[in-house]
SEZA-76933 format. One record per atom (N, C-alpha, C, O): z, x, y; residue in three letters; chain. Coordinates in pm, whole numbers. Each point is the difference from the previous one (the first is absolute). Example, Ala and Ser with C-alpha at 12.3 -4.5 7.8 and 13.67 -1.06 7.14 Angstrom:
! residues 2
pz|px|py|res|chain
780|1319|-569|Ala|A
0|-89|119|Ala|A
0|90|120|Ala|A
66|104|-2|Ala|A
-138|-139|107|Ser|A
6|82|119|Ser|A
73|-77|109|Ser|A
17|51|111|Ser|A
END
This chain:
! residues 218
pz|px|py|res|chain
-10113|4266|-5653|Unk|A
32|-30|140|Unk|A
127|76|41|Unk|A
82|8|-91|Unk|A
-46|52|212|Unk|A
43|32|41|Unk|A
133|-58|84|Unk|A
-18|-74|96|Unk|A
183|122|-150|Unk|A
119|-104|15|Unk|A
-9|-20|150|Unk|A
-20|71|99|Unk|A
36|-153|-116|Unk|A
58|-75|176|Unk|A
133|43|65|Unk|A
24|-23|118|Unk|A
55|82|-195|Unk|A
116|2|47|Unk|A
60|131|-82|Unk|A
8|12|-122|Unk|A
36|88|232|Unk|A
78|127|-23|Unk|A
84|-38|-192|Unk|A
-13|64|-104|Unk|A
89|-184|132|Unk|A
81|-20|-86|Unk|A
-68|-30|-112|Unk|A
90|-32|-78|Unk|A
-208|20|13|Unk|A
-122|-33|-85|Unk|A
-4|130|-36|Unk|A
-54|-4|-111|Unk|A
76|106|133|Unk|A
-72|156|-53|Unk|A
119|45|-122|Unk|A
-42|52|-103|Unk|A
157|-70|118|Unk|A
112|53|-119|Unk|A
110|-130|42|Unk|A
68|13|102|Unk|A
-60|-109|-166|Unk|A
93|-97|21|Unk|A
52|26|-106|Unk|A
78|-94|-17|Unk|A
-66|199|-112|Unk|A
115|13|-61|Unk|A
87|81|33|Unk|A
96|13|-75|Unk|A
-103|72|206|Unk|A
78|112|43|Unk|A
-1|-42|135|Unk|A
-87|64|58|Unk|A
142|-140|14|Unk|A
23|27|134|Unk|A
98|91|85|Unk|A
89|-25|81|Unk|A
-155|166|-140|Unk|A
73|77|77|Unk|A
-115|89|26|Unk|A
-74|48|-86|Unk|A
62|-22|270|Unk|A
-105|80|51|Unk|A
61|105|53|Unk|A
91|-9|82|Unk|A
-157|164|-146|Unk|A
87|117|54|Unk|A
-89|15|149|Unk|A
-121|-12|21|Unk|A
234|43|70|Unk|A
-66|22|168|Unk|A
-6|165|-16|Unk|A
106|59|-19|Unk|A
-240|20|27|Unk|A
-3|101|-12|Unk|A
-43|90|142|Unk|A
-67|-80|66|Unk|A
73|160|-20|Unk|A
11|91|93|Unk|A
-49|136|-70|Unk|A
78|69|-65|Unk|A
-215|-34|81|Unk|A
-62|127|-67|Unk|A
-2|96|128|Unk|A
-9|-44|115|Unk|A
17|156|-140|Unk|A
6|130|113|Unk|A
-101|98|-48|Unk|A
-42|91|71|Unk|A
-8|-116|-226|Unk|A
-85|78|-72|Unk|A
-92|-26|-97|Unk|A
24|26|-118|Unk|A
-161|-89|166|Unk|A
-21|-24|-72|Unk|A
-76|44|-121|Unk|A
-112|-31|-41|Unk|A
198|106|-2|Unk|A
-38|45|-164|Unk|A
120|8|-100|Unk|A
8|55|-110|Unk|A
114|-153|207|Unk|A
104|-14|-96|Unk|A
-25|-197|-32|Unk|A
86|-60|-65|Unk|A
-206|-13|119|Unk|A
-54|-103|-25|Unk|A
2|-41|-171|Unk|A
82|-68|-62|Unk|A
-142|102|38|Unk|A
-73|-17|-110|Unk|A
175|25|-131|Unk|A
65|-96|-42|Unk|A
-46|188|22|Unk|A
148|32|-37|Unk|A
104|-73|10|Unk|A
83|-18|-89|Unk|A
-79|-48|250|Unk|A
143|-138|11|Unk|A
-93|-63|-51|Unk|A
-18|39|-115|Unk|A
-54|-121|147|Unk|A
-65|-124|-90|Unk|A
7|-29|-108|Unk|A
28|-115|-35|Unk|A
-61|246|-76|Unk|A
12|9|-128|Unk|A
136|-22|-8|Unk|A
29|-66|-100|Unk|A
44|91|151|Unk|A
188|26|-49|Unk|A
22|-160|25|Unk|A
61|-73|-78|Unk|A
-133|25|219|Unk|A
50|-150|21|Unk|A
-57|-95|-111|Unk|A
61|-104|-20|Unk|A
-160|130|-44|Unk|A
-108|-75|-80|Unk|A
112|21|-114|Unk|A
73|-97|-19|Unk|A
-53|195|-47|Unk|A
74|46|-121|Unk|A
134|-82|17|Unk|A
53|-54|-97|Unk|A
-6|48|216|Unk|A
141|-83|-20|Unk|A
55|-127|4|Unk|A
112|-50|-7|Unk|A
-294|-5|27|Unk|A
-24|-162|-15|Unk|A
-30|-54|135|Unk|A
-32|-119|11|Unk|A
41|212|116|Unk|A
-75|-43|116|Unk|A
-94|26|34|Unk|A
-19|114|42|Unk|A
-87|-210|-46|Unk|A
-127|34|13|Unk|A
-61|-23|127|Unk|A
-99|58|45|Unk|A
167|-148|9|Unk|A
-61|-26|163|Unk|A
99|96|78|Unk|A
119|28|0|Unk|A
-260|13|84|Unk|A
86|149|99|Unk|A
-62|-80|128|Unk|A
-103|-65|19|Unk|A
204|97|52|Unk|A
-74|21|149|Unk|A
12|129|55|Unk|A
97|75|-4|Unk|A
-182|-61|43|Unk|A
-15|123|90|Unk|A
-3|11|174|Unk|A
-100|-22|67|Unk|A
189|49|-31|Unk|A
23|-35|158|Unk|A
-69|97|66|Unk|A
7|120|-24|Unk|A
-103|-196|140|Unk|A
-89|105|69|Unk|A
103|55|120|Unk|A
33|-81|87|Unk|A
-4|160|-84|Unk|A
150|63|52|Unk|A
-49|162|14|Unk|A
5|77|96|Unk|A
-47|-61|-216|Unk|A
-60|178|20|Unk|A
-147|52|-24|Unk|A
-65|-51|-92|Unk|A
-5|179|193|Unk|A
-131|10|-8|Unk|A
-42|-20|-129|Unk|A
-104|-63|-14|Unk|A
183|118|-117|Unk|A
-44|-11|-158|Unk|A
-3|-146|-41|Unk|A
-19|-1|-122|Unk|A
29|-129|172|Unk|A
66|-101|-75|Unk|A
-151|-41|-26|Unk|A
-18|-37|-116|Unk|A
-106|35|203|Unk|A
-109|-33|-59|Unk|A
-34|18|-148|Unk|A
-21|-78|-94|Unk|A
24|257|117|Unk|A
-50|84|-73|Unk|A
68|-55|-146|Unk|A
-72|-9|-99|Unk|A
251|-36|92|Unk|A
53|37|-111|Unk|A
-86|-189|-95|Unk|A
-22|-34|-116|Unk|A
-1|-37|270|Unk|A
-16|-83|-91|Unk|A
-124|-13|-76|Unk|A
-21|-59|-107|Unk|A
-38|110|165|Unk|A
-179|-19|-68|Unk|A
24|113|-139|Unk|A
-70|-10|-101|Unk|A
178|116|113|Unk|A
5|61|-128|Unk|A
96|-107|-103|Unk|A
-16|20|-120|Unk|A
74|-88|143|Unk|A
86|-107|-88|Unk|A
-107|-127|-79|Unk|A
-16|-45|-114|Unk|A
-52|21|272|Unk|A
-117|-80|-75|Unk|A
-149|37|-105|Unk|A
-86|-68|-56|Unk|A
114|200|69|Unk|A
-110|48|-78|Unk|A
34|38|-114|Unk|A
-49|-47|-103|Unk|A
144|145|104|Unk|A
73|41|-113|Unk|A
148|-63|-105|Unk|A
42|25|-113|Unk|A
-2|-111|218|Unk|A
112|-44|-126|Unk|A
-44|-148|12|Unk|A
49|-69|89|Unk|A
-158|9|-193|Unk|A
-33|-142|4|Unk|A
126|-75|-69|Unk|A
-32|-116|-24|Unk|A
145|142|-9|Unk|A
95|-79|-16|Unk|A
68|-43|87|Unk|A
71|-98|-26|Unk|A
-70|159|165|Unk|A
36|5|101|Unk|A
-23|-119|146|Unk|A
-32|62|102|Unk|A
43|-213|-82|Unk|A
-9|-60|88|Unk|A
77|62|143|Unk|A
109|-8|57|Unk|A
-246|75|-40|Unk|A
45|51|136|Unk|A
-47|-65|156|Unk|A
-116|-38|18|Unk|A
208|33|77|Unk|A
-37|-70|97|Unk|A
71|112|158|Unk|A
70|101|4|Unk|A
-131|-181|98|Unk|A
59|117|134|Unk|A
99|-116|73|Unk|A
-24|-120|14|Unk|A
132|189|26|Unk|A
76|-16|110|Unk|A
6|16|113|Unk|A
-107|43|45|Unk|A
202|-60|43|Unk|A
9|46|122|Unk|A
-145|-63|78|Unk|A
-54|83|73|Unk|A
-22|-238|-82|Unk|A
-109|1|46|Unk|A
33|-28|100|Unk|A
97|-74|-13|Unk|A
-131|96|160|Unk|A
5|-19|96|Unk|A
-56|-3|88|Unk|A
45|-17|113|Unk|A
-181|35|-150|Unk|A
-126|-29|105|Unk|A
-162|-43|-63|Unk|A
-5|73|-99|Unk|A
-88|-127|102|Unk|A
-162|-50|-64|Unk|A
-24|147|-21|Unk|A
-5|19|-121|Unk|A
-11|95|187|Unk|A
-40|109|-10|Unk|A
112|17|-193|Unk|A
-76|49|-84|Unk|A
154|-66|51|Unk|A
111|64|-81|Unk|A
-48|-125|-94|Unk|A
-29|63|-102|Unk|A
8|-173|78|Unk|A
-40|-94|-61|Unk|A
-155|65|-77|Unk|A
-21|-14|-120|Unk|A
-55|69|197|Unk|A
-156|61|-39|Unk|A
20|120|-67|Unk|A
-61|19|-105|Unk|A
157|85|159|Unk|A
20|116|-77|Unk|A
84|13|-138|Unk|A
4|99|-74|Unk|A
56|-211|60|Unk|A
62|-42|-142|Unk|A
-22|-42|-91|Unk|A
56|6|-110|Unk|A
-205|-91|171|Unk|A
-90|-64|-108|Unk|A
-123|88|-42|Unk|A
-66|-12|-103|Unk|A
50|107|211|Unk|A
-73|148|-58|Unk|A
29|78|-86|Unk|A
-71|56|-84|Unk|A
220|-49|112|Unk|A
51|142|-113|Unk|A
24|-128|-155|Unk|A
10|54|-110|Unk|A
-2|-214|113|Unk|A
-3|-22|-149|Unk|A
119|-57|-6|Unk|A
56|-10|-109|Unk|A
14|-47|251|Unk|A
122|-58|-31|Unk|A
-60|-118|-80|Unk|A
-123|-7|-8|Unk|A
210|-96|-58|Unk|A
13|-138|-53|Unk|A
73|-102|57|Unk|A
-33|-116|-23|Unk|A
150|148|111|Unk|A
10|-117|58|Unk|A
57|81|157|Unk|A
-46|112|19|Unk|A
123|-156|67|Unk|A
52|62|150|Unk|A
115|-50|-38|Unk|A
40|-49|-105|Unk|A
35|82|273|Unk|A
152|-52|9|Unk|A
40|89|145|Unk|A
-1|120|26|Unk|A
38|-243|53|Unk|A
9|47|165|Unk|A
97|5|10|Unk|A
51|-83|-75|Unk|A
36|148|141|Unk|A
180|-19|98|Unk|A
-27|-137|86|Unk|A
76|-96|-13|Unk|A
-174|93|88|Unk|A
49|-159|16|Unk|A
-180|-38|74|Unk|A
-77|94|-25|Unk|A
22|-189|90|Unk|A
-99|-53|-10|Unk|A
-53|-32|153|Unk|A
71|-60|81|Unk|A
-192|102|-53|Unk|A
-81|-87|116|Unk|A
-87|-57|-52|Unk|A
-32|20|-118|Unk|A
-47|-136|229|Unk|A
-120|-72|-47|Unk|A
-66|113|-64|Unk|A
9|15|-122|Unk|A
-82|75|202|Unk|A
-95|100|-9|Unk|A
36|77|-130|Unk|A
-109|40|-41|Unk|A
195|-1|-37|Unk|A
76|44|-117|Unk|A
-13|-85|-75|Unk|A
-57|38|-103|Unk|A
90|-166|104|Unk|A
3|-102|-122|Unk|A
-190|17|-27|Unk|A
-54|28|-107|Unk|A
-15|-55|243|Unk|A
-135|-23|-48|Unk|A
-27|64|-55|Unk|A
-43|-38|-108|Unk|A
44|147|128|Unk|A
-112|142|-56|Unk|A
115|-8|-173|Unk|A
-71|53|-86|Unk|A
178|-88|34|Unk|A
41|6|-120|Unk|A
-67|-153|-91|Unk|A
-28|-16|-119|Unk|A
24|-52|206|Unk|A
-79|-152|-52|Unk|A
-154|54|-70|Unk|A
-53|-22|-110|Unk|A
10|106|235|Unk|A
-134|58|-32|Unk|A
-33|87|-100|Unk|A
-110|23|-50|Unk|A
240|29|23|Unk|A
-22|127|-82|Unk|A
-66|-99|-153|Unk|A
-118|17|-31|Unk|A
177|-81|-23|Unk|A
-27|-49|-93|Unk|A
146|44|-113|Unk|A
-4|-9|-123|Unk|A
94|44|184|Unk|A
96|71|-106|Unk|A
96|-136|38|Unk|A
-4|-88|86|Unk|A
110|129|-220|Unk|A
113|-93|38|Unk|A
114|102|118|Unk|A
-7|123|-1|Unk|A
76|-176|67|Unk|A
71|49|114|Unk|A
147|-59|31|Unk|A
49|-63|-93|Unk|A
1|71|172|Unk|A
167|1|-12|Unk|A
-5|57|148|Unk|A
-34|118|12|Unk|A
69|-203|119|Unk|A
-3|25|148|Unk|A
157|20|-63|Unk|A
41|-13|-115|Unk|A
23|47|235|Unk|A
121|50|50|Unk|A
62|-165|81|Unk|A
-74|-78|61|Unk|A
221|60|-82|Unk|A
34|-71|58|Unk|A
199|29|0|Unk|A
85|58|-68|Unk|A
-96|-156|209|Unk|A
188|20|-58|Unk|A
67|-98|44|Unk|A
117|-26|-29|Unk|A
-202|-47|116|Unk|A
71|-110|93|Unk|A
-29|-125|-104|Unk|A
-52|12|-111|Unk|A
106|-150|181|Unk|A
-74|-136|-63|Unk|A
-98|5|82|Unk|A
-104|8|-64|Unk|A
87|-8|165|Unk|A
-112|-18|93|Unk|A
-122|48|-5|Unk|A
-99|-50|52|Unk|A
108|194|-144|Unk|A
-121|92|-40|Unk|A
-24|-86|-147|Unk|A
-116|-8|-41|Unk|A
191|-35|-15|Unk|A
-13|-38|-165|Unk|A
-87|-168|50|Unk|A
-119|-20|-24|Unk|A
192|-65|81|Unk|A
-92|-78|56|Unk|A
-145|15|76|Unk|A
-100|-56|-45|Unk|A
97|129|153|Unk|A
-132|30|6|Unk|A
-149|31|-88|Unk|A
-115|-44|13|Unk|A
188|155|-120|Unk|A
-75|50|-134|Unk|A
-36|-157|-68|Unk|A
-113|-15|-47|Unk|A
200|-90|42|Unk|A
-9|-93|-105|Unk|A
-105|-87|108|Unk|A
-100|-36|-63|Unk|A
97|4|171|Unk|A
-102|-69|46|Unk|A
-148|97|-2|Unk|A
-104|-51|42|Unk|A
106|106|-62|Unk|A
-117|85|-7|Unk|A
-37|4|-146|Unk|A
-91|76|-34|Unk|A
155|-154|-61|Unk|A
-26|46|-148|Unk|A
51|79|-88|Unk|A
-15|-7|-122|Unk|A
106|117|209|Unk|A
63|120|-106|Unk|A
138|-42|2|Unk|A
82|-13|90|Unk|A
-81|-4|-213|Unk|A
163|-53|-103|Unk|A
48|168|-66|Unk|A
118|20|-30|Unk|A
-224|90|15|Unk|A
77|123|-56|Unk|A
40|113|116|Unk|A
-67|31|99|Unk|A
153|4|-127|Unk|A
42|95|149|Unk|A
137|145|-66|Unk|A
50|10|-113|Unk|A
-34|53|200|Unk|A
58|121|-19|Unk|A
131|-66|113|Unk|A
-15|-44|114|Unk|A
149|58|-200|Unk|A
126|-5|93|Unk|A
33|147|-1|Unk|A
30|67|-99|Unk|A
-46|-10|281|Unk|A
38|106|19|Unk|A
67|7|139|Unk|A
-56|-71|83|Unk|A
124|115|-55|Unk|A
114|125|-73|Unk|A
85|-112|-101|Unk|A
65|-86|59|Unk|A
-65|87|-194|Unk|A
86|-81|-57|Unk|A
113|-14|13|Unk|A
52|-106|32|Unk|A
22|235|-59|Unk|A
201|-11|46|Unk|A
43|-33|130|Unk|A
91|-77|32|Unk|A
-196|172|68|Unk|A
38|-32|168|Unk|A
-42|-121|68|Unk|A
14|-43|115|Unk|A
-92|-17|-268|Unk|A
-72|-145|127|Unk|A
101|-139|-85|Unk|A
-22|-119|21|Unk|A
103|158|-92|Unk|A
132|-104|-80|Unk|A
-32|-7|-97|Unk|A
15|-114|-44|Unk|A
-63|193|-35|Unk|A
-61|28|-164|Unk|A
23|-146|-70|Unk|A
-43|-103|51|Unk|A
120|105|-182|Unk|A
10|-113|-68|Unk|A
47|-159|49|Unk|A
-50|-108|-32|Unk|A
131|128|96|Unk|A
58|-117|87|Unk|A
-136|-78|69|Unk|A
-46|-105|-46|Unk|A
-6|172|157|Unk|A
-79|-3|70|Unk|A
-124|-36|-85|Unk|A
-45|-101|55|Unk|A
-16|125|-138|Unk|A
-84|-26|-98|Unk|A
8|-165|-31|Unk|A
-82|-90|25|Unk|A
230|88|-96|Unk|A
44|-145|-94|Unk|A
10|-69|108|Unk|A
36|-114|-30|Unk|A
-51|127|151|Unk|A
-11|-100|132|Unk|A
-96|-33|54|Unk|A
-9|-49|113|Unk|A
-79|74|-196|Unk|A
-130|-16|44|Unk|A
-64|-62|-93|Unk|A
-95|-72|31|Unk|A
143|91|-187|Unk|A
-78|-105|-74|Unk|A
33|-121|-28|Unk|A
-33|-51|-108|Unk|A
116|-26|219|Unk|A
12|-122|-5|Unk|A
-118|-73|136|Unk|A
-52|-109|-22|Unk|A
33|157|108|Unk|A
-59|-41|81|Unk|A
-156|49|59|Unk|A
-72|-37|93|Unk|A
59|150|-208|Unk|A
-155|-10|23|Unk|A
6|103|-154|Unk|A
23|121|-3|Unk|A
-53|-217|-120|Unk|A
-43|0|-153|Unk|A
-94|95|-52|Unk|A
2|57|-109|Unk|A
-121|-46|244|Unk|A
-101|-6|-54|Unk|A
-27|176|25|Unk|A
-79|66|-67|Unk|A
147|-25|155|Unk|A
17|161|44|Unk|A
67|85|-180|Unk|A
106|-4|-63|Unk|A
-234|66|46|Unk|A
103|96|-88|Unk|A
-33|155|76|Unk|A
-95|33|71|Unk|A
256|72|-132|Unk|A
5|83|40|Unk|A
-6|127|-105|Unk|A
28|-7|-119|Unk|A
-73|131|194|Unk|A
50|123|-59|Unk|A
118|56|101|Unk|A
-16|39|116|Unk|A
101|-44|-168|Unk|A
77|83|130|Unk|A
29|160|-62|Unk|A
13|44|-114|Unk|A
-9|16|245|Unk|A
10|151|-60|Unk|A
29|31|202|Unk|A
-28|-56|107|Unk|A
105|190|-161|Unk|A
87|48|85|Unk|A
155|-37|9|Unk|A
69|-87|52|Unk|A
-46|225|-148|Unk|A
176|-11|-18|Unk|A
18|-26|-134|Unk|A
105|31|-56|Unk|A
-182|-76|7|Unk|A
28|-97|-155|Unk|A
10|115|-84|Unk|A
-63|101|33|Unk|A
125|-100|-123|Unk|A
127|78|-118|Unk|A
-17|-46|-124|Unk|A
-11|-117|-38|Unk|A
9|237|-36|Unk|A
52|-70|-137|Unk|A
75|-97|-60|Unk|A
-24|-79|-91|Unk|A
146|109|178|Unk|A
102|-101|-2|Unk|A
-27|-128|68|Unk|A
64|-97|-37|Unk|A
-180|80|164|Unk|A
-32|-114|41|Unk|A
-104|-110|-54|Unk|A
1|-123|10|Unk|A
-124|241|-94|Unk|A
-106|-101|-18|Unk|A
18|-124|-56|Unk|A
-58|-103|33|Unk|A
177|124|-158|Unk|A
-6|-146|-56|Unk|A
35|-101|83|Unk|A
-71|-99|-20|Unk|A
148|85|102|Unk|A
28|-103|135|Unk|A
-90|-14|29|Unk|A
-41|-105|-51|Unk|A
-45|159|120|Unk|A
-120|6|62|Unk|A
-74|-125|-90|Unk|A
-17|-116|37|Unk|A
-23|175|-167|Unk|A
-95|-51|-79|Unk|A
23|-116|-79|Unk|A
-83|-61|-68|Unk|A
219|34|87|Unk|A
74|-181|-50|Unk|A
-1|-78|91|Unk|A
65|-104|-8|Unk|A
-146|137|127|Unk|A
-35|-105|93|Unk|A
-120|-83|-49|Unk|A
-57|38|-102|Unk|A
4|-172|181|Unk|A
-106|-50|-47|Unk|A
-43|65|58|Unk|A
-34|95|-71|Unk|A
1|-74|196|Unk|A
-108|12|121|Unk|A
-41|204|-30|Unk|A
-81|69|62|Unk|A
144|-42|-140|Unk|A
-22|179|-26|Unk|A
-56|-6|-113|Unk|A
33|-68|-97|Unk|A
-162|174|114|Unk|A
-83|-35|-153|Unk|A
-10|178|-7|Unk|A
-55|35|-104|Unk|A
80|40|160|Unk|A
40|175|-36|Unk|A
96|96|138|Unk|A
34|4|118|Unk|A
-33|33|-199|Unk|A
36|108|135|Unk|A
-63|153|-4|Unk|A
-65|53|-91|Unk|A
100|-5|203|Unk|A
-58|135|49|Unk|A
116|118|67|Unk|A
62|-18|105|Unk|A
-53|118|-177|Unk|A
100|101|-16|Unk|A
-34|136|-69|Unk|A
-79|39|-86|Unk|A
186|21|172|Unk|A
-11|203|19|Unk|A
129|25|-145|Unk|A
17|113|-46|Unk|A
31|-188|12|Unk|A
129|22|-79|Unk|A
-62|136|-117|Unk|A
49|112|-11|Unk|A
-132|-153|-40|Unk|A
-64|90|-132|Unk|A
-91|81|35|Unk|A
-94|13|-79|Unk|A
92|83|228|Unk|A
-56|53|59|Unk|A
98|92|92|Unk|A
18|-20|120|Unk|A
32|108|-185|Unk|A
135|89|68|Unk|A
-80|96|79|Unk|A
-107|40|-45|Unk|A
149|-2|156|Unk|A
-72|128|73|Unk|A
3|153|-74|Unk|A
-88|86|10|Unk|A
191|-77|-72|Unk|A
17|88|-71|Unk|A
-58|49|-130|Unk|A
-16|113|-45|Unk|A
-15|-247|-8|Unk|A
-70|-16|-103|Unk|A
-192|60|30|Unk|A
-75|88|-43|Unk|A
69|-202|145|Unk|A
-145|31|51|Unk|A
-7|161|18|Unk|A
-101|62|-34|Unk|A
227|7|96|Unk|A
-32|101|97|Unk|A
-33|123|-135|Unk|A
-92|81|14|Unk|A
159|-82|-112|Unk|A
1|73|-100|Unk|A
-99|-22|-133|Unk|A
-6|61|-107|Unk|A
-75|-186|163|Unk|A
-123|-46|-76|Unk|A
75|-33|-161|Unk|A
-56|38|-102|Unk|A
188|-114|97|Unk|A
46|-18|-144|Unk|A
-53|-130|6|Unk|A
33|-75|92|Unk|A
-100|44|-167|Unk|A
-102|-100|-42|Unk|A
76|-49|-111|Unk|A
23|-120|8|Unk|A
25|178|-113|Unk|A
84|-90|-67|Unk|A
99|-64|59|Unk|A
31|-117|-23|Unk|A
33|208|120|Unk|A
154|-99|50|Unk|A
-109|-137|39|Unk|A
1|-102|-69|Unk|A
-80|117|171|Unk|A
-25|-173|34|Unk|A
-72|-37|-121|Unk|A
-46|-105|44|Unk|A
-2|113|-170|Unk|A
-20|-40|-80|Unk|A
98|-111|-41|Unk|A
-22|-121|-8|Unk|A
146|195|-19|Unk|A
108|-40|-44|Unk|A
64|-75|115|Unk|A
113|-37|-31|Unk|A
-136|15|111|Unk|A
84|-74|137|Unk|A
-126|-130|14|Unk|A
25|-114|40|Unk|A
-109|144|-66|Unk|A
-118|-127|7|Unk|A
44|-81|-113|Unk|A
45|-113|19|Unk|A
-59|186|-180|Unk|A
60|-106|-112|Unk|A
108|-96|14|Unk|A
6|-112|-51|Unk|A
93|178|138|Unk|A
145|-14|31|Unk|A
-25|-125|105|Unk|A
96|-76|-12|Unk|A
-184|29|105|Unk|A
-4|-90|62|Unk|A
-83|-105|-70|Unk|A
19|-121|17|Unk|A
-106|169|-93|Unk|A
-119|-59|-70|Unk|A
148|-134|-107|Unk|A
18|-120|19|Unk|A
38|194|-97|Unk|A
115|-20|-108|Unk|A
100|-149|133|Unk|A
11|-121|-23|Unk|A
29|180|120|Unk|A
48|-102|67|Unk|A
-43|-134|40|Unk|A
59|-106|-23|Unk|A
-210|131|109|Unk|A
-66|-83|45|Unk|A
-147|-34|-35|Unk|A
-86|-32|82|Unk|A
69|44|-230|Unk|A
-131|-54|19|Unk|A
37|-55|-110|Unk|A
71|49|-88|Unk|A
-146|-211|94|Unk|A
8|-103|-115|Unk|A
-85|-88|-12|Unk|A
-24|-69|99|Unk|A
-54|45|-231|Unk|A
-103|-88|-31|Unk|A
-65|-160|83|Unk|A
-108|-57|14|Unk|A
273|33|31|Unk|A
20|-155|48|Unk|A
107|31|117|Unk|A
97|76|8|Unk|A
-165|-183|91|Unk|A
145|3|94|Unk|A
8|-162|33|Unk|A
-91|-62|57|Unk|A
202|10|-98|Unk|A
44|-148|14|Unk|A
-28|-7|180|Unk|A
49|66|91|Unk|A
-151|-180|-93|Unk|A
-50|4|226|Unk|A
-91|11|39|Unk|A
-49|-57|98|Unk|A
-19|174|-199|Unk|A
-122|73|81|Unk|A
-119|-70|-2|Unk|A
-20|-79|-92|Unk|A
-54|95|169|Unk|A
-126|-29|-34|Unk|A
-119|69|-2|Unk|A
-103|-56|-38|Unk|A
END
């Protein structure tokens, strides 16, 4: 059977690299480097004409690889993600018409939220898993731990802004069960196709934040 929940696919690593492909035939290559350094869940943000392309090559070719699409933002982008072989989605933030067509998909998913008012809405409708985005600009950790006193049942990925130096905050919350981050993904790195450097910058977050057990979670 198939997990119910984004956070069901690698709950010993909650750390999701947010990826941005421009080429896709340097796909297959980051994946392997992210897979090798203990991150295995990628997202892939539909952001560029290649991001289809890179993902259906991730899902075909690197089966170590839990790969999923980003940036969902419309039913049309929900259908073309589950074509190219994504495994789960993940929106910037959510309409009826968006939530449905991700309900439908049959994948696990992660709407976009930032307010209480959006996090409440999601919870009367049934969805307790959600994406905190923009994380730093919408009151990152603070803002988070203020929220898991008065509605429990919301867990988050937050991503946007989040740091090496931040995830563990992030991830010693109850209500945070991973996060999502560019940290082990240098432009420079990408631009020069050094696949070891993010090798070594994936281990390097992998070594920080990923752990068997997290005292909270569920």
């Amino acid at each position: 059977m198939s997990p119910t929940s984004v956070f069901d696919l690698a709950p010993e690593c909650p750390v999701v690299p947010v990826v941005v492909i421009e080429d896709a035939t340097d796909a297959v290559p980051l994946a392997r480097a992210l897979v090798a350094g203990g991150l295995p869940l990628i997202e892939v943000t539909l952001r560029t004409p290649a991001a289809l392309d890179a993902v259906r090559a991730i899902a075909a070719e690197v089966p170590e690889a839990i790969v999923g699409a980003g940036t969902v933002v419309s039913p049309a982008g929900v259908a073309d993600a589950v074509g190219a072989g994504a495994r789960f989605l993940v929106g910037p933030g959510w309409t009826e018409r968006l939530l449905g067509a991700m309900r439908d998909s049959g994948l696990p998913f992660l709407p976009g939220v930032s307010t209480a008012s959006e996090v409440v809405a999601l919870i009367e409708r049934g969805v307790e898993d959600m994406k905190f985005f923009p994380a730093e600009a919408a009151g990152g950790v603070p803002y988070l731990k203020s929220l898991a006193g008065p509605l429990p049942r919301a867990r988050f990925c937050p991503t946007g802004g989040v740091s090496l130096a931040s995830a563990p905050a992030y991830l010693a919350l109850p209500n945070v069960r991973c996060v999502g981050g560019t940290w082990m993904l240098p432009p420079a790195a990408l631009a020069a196709r050094d696949w070891g450097r993010v090798e070594s910058l994936a281990r390097g977050a992998a070594l920080v934040s990923c752990r068997t057990s997290r005292p909270g979670g569920r």
